[in-house]
C-alpha positions in Angstrom: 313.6 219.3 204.7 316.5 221.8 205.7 315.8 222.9 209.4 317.8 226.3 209.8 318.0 227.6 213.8 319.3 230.6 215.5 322.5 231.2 217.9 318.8 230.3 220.4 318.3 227.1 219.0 314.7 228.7 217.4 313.6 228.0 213.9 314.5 231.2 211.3 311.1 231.5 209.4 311.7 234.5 207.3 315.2 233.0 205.4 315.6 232.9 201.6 316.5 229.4 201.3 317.2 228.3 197.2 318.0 224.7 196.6 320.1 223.6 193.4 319.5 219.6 193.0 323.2 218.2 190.9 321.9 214.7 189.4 323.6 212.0 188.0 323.7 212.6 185.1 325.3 216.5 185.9 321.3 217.6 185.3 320.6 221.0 187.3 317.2 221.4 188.9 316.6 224.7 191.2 313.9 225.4 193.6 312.6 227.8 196.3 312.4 226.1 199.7 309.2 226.3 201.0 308.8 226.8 204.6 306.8 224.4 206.0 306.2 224.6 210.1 309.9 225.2 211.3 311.9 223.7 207.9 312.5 224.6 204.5 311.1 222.2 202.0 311.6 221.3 198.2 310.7 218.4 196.5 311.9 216.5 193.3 311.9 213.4 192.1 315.1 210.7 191.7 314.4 209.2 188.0 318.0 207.3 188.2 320.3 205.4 190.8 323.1 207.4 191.5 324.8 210.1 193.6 322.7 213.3 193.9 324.4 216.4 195.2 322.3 219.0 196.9 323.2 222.6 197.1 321.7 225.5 199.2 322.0 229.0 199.8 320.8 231.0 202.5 320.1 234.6 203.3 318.8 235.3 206.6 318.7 238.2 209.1 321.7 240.1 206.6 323.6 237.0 206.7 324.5 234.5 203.8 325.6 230.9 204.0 326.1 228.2 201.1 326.3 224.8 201.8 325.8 221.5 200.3 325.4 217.8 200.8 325.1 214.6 199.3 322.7 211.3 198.6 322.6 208.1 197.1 319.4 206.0 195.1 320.4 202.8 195.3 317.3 200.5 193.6 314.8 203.3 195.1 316.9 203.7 198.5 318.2 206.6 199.5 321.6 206.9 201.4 322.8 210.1 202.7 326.7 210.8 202.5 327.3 214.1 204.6 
């Protein structure tokens, strides 16, 4: 869930959020987050331990942003590395 706020603090409903999901094995998965209550969902599914690297790109109100962030399965545990 990617929660994207205003210069307010209040949630941005109408963004285009896409979401790019880099997996271990350098497989790319894309996705349109879904907006669910104030956050931008997308699911997917680990099939191997390893680092996954998540991409996103935003356009909202005439403004883009890219950004990206990172996660470990360890034996079915996720650890996030920021």
């Amino acid at each position: 869930m990617l929660l994207i706020l205003d210069p307010d603090g209040e949630p941005v409903r109408d963004a285009g959020v896409v979401f790019t999901l880099i997996c271990p094995h350098n497989v790319h998965k894309m996705d349109i987050g879904t907006l669910v209550k104030a956050g931008y969902h997308f699911e997917f599914e680990a099939a191997h331990d390893g680092f996954y690297r998540v991409e996103t790109e935003i356009v909202a109100k005439g403004q883009f942003l890219a950004t990206d962030f990172a996660f470990e399965i360890f034996q079915g545990i996720g650890r996030s590395s920021c």
